[in-house]
C-alpha positions in Angstrom: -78.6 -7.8 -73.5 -81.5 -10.8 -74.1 -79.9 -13.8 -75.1 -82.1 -16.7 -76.7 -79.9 -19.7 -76.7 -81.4 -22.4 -78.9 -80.8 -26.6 -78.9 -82.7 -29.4 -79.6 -81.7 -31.7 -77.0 -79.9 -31.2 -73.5 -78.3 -34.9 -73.1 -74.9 -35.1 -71.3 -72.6 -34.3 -74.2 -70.6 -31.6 -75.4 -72.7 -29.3 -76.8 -74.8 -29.2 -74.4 -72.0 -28.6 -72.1 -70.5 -25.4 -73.9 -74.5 -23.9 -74.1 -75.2 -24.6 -71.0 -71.5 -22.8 -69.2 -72.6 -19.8 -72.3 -76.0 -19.2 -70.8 -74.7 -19.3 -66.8 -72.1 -16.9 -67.7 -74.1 -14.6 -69.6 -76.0 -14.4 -66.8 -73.6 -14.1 -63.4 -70.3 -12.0 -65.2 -72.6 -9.6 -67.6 -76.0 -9.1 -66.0 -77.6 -10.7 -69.1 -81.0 -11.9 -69.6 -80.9 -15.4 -70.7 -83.5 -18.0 -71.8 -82.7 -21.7 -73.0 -84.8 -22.9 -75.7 -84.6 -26.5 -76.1 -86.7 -29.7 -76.8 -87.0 -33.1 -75.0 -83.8 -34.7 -73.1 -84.7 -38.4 -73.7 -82.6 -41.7 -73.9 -79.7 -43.1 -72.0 -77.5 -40.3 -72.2 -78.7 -38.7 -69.5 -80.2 -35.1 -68.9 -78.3 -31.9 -68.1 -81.7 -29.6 -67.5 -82.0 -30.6 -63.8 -78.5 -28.7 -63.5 -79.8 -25.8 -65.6 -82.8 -25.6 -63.4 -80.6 -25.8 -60.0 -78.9 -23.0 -61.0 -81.3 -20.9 -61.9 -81.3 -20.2 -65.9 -84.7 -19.8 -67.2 -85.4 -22.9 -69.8 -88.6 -23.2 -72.4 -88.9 -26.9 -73.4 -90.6 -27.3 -76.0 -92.7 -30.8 -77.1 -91.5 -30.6 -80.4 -88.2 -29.4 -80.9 -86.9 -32.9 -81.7 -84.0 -34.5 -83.3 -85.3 -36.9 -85.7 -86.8 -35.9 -88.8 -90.4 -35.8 -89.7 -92.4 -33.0 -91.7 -95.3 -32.6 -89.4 -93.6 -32.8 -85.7 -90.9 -30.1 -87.2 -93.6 -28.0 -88.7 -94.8 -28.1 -84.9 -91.2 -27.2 -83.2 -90.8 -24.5 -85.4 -94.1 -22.6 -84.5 -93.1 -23.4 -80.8 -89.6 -22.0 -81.0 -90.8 -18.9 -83.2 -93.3 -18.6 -80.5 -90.6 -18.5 -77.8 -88.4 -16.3 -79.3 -91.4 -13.9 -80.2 -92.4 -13.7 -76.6 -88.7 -13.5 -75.2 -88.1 -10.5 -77.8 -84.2 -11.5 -77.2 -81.2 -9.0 -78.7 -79.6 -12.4 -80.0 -80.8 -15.7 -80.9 -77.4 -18.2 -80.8 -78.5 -21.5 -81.9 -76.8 -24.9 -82.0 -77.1 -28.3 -83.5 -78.5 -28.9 -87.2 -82.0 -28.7 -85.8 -82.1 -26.3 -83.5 -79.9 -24.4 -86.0 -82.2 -24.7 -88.5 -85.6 -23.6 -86.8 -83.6 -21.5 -84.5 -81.8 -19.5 -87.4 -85.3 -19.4 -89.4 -87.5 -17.9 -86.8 -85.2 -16.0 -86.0 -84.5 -14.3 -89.2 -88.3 -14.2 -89.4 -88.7 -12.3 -86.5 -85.6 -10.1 -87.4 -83.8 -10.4 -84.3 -81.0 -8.5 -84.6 -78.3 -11.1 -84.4 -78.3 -14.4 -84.5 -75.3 -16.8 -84.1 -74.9 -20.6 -85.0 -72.0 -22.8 -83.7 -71.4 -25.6 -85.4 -70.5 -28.3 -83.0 -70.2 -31.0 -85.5 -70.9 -31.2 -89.0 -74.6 -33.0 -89.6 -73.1 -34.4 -93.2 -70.0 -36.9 -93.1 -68.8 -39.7 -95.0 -70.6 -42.3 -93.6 -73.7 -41.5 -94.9 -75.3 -42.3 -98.0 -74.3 -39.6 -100.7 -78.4 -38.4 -100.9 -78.4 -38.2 -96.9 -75.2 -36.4 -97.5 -76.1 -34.0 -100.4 -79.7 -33.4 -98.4 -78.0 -32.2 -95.2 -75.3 -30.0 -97.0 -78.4 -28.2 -98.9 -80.1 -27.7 -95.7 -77.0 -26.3 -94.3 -76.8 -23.8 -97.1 -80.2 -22.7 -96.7 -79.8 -22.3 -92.5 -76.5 -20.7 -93.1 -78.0 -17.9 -95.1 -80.3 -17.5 -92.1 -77.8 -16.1 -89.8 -74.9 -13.4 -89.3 -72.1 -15.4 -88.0 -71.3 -18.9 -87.8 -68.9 -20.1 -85.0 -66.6 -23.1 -85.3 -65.5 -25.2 -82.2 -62.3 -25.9 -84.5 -60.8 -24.9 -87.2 -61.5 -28.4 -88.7 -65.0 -27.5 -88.6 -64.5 -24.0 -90.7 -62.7 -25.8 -93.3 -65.0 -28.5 -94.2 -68.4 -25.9 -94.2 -66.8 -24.1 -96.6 -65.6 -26.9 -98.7 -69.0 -28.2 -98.9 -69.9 -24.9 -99.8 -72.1 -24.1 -96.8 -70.7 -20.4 -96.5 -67.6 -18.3 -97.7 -64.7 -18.4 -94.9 -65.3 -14.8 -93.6 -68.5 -15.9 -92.2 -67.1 -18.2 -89.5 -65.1 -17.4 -86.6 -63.3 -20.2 -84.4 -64.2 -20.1 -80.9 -63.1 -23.0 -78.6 -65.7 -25.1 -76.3 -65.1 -24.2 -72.7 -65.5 -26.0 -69.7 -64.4 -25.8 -65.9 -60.9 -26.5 -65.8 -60.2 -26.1 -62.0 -61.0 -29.4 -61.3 -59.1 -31.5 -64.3 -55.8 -29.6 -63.3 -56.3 -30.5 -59.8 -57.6 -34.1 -60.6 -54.5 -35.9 -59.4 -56.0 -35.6 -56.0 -58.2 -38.0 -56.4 -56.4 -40.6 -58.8 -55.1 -43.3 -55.5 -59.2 -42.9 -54.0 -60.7 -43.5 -57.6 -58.4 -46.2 -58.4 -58.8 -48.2 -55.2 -62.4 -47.3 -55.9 -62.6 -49.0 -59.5 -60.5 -52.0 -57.9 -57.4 -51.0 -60.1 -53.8 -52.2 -58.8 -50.5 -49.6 -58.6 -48.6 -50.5 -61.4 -51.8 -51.1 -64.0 -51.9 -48.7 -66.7 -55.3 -47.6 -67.7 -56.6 -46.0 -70.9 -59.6 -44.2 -71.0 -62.1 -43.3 -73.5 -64.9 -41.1 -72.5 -67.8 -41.3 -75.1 -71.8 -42.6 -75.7 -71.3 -46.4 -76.4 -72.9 -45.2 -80.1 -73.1 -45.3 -83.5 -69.0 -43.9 -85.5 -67.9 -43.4 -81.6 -65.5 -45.9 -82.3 -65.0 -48.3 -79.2 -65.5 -51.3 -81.5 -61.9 -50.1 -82.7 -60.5 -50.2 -78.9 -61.7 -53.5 -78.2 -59.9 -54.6 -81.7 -56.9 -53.1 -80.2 -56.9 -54.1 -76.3 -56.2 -57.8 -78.0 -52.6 -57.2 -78.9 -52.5 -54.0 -76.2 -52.9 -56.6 -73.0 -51.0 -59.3 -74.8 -47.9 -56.9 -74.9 -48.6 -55.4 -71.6 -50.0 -57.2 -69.5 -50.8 -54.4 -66.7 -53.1 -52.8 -69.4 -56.8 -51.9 -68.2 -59.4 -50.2 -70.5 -61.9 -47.7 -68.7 -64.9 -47.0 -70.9 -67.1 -43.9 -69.6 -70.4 -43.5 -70.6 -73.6 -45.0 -71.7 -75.7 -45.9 -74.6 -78.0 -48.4 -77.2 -74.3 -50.8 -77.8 -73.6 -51.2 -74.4 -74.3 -55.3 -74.9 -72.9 -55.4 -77.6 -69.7 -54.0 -76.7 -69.9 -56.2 -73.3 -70.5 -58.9 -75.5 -67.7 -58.6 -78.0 -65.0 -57.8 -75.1 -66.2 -61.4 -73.2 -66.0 -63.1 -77.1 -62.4 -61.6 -76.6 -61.9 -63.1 -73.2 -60.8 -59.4 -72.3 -63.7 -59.3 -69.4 -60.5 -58.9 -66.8 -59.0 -56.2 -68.6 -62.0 -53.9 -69.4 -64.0 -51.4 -66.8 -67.5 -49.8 -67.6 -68.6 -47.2 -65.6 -71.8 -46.2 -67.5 -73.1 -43.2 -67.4 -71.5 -40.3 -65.0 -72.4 -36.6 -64.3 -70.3 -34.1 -66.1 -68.9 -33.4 -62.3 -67.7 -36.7 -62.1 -65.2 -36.4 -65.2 -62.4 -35.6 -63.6 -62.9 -38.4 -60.7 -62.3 -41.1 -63.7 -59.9 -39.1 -65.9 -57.7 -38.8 -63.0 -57.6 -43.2 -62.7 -56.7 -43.2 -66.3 -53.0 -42.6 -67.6 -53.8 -42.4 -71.5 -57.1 -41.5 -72.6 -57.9 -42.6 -76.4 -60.6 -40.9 -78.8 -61.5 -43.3 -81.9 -64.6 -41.6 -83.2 -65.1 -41.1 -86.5 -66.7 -37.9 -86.6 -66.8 -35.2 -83.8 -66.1 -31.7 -83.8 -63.6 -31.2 -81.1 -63.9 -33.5 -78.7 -64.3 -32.0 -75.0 -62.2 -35.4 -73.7 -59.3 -34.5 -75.7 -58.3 -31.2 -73.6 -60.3 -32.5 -70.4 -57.2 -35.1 -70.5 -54.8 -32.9 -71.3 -55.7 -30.5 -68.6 -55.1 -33.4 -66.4 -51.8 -34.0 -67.4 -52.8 -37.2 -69.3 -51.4 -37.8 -73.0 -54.4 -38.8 -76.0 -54.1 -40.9 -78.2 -56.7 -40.0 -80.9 -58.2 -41.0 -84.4 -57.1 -37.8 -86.7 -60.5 -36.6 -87.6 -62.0 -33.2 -87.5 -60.4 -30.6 -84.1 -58.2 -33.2 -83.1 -55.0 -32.3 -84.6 -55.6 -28.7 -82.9 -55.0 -30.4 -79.2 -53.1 -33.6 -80.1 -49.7 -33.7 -81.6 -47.6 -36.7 -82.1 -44.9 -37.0 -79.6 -45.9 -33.6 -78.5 -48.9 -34.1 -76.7 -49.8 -37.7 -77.2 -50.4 -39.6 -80.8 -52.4 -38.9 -83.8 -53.4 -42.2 -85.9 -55.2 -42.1 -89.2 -58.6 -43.1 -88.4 -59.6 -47.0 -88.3 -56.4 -47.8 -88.1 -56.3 -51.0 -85.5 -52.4 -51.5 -86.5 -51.2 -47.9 -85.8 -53.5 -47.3 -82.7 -52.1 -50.8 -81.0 -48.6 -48.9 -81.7 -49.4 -45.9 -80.1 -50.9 -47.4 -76.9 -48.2 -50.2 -76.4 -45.3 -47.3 -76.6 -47.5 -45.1 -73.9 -48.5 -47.9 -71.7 -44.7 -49.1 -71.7 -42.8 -45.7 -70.9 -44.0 -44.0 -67.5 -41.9 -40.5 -68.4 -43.1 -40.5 -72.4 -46.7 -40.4 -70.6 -45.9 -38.0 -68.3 -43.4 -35.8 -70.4 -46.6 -35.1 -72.9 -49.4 -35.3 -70.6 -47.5 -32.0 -69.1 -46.8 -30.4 -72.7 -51.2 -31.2 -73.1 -52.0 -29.4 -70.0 -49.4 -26.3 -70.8 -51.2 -25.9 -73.6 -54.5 -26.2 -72.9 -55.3 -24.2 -69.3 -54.8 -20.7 -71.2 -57.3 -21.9 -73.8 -60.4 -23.7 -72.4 -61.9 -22.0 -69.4 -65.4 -21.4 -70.7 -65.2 -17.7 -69.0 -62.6 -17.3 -72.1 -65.4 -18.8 -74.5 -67.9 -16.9 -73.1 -65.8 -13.9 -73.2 -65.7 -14.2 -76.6 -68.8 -15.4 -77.8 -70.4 -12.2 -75.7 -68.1 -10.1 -78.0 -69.6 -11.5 -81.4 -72.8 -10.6 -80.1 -71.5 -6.9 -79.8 -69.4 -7.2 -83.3 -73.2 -8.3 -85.2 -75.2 -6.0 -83.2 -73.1 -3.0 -83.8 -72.8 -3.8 -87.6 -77.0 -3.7 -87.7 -77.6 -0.6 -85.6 -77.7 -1.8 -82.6 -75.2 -1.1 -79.3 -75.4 -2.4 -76.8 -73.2 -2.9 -73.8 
């Protein structure tokens, strides 16, 4: 089949991840004819087209196809993306994030392509907006979830608060995990002693991770809050922040306000191949954003045997289970967090004894040939249902 695969931006994060593992597979294990559609990659959070481009999948970029919001430049991306999908004549447009879901899904539908497929990554309403930013998105949700024939959840989370803002009735979404390479988390241990020695970090310290953009409801602020009673009740405590972004010196300058300097590592920004390098230093990894769909470092950890500790928002609870697989805490909650991470970084075989329960769990679930897999047969499922079979 022609597969259109439609996103806005392709930074180094999650989404971008999951699209780009959908489109290689497509094309090695099914034969298929792929092209991504996707805008600029711009800002500190790095770029994951060279990779598409090194491996071969065909990629339209398009000058317009932008994240922020204005009428003109988005009048502009959707004319180029129609344009794309016109000449690509694909079998299934699969679009993701809210803007490249919305123009995707539109020109689409225009263009009756046969099927076309959203996956909501991450809901583009939430809390912390204002309740006009919030009522505005959830409108134009409605209006691009009419515009297509299934929508795909990375987490159950994410089904149930669509269709409790009344984006589209349950039977229109189907839950379908973000996959990734797993091979190398479950055989990260290898490089844990090299790493470590690497990142100057002694034998008996006890690191916690956090892998996340230094941005906006990502929640590090919260960490730092923490480390201050963390270090003071376990001394052999180290914090390794992975990732880049616009509060970097801010965050640097709140942990030396702290006097924490000794106790905190940041490694900036890494490739995606390089996750399990610094997963495998770590011994607890902890998630304190405030919104994310499912976050890819919650089962990356787990694959490599390492317990989360995690704010209870969104997908979390579908990976992380208190004294199961590592700790849920509600979400803010300095007090409750501190707990969790003192009681990990102060009992080797609690650590150990759910880091193994995580990656039991997780290496039947999250090999992206298994997401793929399934994504491929939702293709079929829509196409079948509007006269069209295809193998």
């Amino acid at each position: 089949m022609r597969v259109a695969h439609v996103i806005t931006r392709m930074i180094i994060g999650g989404a971008q991840e999951n699209t780009l593992y959908n489109c290689l597979d497509l094309i090695r294990d099914y034969g298929d004819d792929v092209l991504l559609i996707t805008g600029p990659s711009l800002g500190p959070e790095g770029n994951l087209l060279d990779q598409a481009h090194a491996q071969g999948l065909p990629v339209k970029e398009l000058p317009h196809l932008v994240r922020n919001i204005n009428p003109i430049t988005d009048w502009k991306g959707y004319q180029e993306v129609k344009a794309a999908i016109r000449e690509f004549q694909p079998d299934v447009v699969h679009t993701h994030s809210a803007k490249g879901g919305m123009l995707g899904r539109r020109g689409a539908t225009a263009l009756n392509v046969p099927a076309v497929i959203h996956t909501v990554h991450g809901a583009p309403f939430h809390p912390y907006q204002s309740a006009m930013a919030r009522k505005f998105f959830i409108h134009c949700e409605q209006y691009a979830a009419r515009q297509c024939h299934m929508l795909v959840s990375v987490a159950d989370a994410m089904t149930d608060l669509l269709v409790e803002a009344k984006v589209a009735p349950r039977e229109k979404f189907v839950t379908v995990y973000s996959g990734m390479e797993v091979e190398p988390f479950l055989e990260s241990g290898s490089l844990r002693d090299a790493t470590r020695a690497e990142l100057g970090i002694g034998a008996e310290d006890v690191v916690i991770g956090k892998i996340a953009r230094l941005f906006h409801l990502k929640g590090h602020e919260y960490v730092i809050e923490a480390a201050k009673e963390v270090v003071a009740k376990c001394p052999q405590a180290k914090f390794l922040f992975v990732g880049d972004g616009i509060l970097r010196e801010k965050y640097e300058s709140d942990i030396r306000a702290a006097g924490l300097q000794d106790h905190f590592i940041l490694v900036g920004l890494v490739p995606p191949k390089e996750i399990p390098k610094y997963i495998s230093a770590m011994d607890v990894l902890v998630h304190t954003s405030l919104r994310e769909g499912l976050a890819r470092a919650l089962p990356q950890a787990l694959l490599s045997g390492k317990p989360a500790v995690s704010f209870d928002i969104d997908g979390a609870r579908e990976v992380v289970s208190t004294m199961e697989t590592g700790f849920l805490v509600p979400p803010g909650d300095v007090s409750q967090l501190t707990s969790a991470l003192v009681q990990l970084c102060q009992d080797r075989g609690l650590r150990e004894k759910l880091g193994e329960e995580g990656r039991a769990r997780c290496r039947q679930v999250f090999p992206h040939q298994v997401m793929t897999r399934i994504l491929r047969e939702i293709y079929q499922e829509v196409l079948r249902s509007n006269g069209r079979d295809i193998a």
